[in-house]
N, C-alpha and C positions, 0 to 999 in steps of 0.2 A: 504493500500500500504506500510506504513510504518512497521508493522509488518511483510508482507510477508519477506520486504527485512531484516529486523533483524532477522527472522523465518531464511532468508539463510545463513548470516554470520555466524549463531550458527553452523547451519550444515556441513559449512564448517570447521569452525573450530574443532570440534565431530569426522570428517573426517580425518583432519590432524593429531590431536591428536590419532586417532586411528592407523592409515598408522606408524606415529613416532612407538608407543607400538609394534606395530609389530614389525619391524625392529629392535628394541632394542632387545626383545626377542631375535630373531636371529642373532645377532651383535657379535653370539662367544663370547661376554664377559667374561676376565679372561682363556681363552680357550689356552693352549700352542699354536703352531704353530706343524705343522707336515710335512712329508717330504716334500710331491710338496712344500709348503708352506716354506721351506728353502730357495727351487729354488732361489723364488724372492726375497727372504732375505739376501739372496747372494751377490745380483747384488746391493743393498745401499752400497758394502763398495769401489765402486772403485768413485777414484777421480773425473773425470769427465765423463759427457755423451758419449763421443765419447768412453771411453775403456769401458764404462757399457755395451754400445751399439756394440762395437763390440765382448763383451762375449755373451753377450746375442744372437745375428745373427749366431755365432758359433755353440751355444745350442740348435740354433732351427734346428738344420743338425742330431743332435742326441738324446736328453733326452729330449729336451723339441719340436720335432718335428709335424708338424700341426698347431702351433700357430704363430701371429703374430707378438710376441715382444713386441707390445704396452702396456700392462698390467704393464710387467718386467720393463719397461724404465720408467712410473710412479712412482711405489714402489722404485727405482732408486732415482728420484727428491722427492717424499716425505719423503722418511729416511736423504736425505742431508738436507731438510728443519726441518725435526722434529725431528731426529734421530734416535735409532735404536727398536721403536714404533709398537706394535702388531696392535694399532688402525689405524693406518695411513698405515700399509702395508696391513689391508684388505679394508681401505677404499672406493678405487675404486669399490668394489662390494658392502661397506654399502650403500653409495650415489645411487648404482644402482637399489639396493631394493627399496630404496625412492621413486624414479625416476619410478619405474614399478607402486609400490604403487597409485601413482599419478596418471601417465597415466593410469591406469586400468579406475579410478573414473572420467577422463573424456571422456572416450572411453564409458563407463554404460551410461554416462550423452547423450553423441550423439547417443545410441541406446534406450535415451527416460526411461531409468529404475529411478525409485523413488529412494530417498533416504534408504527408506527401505532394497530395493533390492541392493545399491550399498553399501549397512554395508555387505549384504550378500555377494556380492560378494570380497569383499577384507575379507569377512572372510574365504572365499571357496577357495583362493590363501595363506592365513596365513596356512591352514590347510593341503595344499601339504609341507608336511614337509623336504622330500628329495630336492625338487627346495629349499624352505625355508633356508636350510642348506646352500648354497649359496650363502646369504646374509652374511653369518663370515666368508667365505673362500677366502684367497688371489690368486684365481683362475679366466680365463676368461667366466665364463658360466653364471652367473649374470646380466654382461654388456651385453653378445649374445640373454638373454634374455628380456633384457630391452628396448632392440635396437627395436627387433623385435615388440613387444607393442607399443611401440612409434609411430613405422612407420605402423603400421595399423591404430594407432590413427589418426596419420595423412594423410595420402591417403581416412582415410573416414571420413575428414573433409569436407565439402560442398566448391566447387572450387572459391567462392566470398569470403568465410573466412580465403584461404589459400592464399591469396593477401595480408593480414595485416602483419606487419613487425614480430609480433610475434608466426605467423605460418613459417613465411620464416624461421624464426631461429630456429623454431623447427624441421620444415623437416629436416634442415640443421644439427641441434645435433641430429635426430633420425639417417639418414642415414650413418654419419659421426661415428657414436661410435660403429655403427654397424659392418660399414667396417676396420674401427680398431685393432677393437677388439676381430674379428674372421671370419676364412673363410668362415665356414657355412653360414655367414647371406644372402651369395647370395642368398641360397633357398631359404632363408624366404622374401626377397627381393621381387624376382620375383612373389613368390606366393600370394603374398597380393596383388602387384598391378593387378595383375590376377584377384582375388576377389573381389577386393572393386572394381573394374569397374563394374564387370558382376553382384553386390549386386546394383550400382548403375544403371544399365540399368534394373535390375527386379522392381529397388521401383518407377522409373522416366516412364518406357515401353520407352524408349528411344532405338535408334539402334546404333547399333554399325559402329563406321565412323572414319577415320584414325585423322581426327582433335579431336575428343573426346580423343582417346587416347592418343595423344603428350599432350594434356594439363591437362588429371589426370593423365601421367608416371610424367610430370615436366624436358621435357628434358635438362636442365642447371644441374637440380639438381641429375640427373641417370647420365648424363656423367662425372660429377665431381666426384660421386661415385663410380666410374666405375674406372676412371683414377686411384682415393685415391686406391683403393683395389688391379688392376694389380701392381702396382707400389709398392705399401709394399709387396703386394706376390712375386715378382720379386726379393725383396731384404730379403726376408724369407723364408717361407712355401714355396714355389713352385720353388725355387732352385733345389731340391730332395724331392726324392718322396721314403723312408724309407719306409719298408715293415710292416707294422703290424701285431703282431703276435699272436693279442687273436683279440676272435669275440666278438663285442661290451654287450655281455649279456655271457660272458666264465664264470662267476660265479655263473650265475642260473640254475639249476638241470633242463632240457630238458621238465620234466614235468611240471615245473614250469614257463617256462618261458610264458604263455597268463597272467597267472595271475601276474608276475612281469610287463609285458607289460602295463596291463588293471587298476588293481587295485591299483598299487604301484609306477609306472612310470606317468601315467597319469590321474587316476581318485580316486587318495588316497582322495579326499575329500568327497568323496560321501561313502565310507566306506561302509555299507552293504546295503546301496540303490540303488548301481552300479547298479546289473543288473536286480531288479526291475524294475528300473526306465529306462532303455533300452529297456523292455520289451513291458512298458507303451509307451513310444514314439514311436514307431515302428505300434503298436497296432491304435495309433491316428493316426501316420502320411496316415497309408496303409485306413483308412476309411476316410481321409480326401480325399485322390488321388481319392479311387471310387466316392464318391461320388462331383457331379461339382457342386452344391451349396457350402458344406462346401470349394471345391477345390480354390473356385474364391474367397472367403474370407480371406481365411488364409493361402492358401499356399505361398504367397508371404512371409508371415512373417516367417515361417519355414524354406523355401529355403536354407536362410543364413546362421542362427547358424548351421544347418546341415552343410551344405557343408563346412563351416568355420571349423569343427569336425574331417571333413574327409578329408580335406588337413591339417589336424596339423598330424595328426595319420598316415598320406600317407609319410609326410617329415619321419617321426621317423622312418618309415621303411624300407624307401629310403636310406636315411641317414647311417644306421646299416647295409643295405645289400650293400653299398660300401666298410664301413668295413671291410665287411666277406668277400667278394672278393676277400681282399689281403691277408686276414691271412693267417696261415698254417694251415692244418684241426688239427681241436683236437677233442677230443670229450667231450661234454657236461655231 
């Protein structure tokens, strides 16, 4: 017994240790600052919050349109605390790396994966390099993705566990940095809790019942969210509604853009096993479905990650083709 538990404190710490080397790696260290990156560089030199804040509200009608402010008004209070600091103005996104880091490895731990497979999978997230780049950028897309992690973590925490004071606070900083930080997270919002119920009524065969639902949405904790997000968007982003005028992928060659989509946006980690390995599951899943012996065995286990695949890949597309909506046509 006494060894199991010294066998885990190593591994956690192995863990941490490794989550940290990532991050650093990515920490932009010594990295100039470039334009966006100005932006918020900007906003450290006024005197206090209220003129930071009302530049920044301004900017977000024109150059910095679509965001919420909250990033900018951070890098604000941390250059008046530490002053005019490359580390401190990306830091909001280095903590966020951390912070995903983490939550990845207890998100593996609630879907039962070994330590082995959770070195793998935070090495399978070090290895998208493009999200990676992210962690040294004084940009909001870090935090939108850290959010989003988080609050899957916790939605598919089991509902006895999310009663202890240190899941309240965590739903509370997942949902809260989400809505902050960016308008998008509503999809990712909704879509999870979509998911992690209908993942928990396929592992429980539980039915679907309006009391089930008020109590894994967490209605205190969605209306408060709710409120945080109209109410910053009221006083930002949803002011005005500024036309965009390139389509979210305007600099990939027409030809090009499945595999900017496929390989480089969202499965650079798999590098030339992608669609091998697409192939192979497809392959398994389609003989699992014929046949009802293997069906009744494993397709519950399958369900998930699939369909977990294909609402991250369905937002992306969603997402870009509102985009393209407003743009003006160009041609690729």
């Amino acid at each position: 017994m006494k060894n199991k538990l010294i066998n885990y404190h190593i591994s956690n710490i192995c863990l941490l240790l490794l989550c940290l080397f990532c991050v650093a790696l990515n920490s932009s260290f010594g990295r100039p600052i470039w334009i966006d990156e100005f932006l918020h560089f900007a906003f450290g030199s006024y005197d206090t919050t209220a003129e930071a804040w009302n530049a920044i509200s301004q900017s977000i009608l024109t150059i910095n349109h679509g965001q919420t402010g909250i990033y900018m008004l951070i890098d604000h209070w941390l250059m008046q605390l530490f002053g005019a600091n490359i580390f401190w103005l990306r830091f909001p996104s280095i903590f966020s790396g951390l912070v995903l880091f983490l939550a990845a490895i207890y998100l593996f731990r609630l879907w039962g994966m070994p330590f082995f497979w959770q070195v793998i999978g935070i090495l399978a997230l070090f290895s998208q390099t493009q999200l990676m780049y992210f962690v040294g950028e004084a940009r909001p897309y870090m935090p939108l993705v850290t959010a989003t992690v988080c609050t899957l973590a916790y939605y598919s925490t089991p509902l006895p566990q999310r009663t202890r004071a240190i899941f309240t606070f965590f739903g509370l900083f997942s949902i809260l940095m989400g809505v902050l930080f960016h308008p998008y997270f509503s999809v990712y919002w909704l879509a999870i809790i979509v998911f992690t119920y209908l993942q928990k009524l396929i592992q429980t065969g539980g039915k679907i019942s309006i009391n089930s639902v008020l109590k894994h949405t967490n209605i205190p904790l969605s209306v408060l969210g709710t409120i945080v997000y109209f109410t910053l968007g009221l006083l930002t982003w949803l002011r005005e509604r500024p036309e965009f005028t390139f389509a979210p992928f305007h600099w990939v060659k027409k030809d090009e853009l499945l595999i900017t989509f496929m390989e480089f946006s969202h499965f650079e980690f798999l590098q030339k096993l992608l669609y091998p390995l697409l192939i192979i599951i497809f392959v398994i899943f389609s003989i699992i479905i014929v046949y009802p012996k293997l069906r009744k065995v494993y397709l519950k286990e399958l369900i998930s990650p699939v369909f977990l695949i294909i609402i991250a890949l369905g937002i992306s597309i969603v997402l870009s083709n509102s985009y393209s909506e407003k743009r003006h046509k160009i041609k690729l």
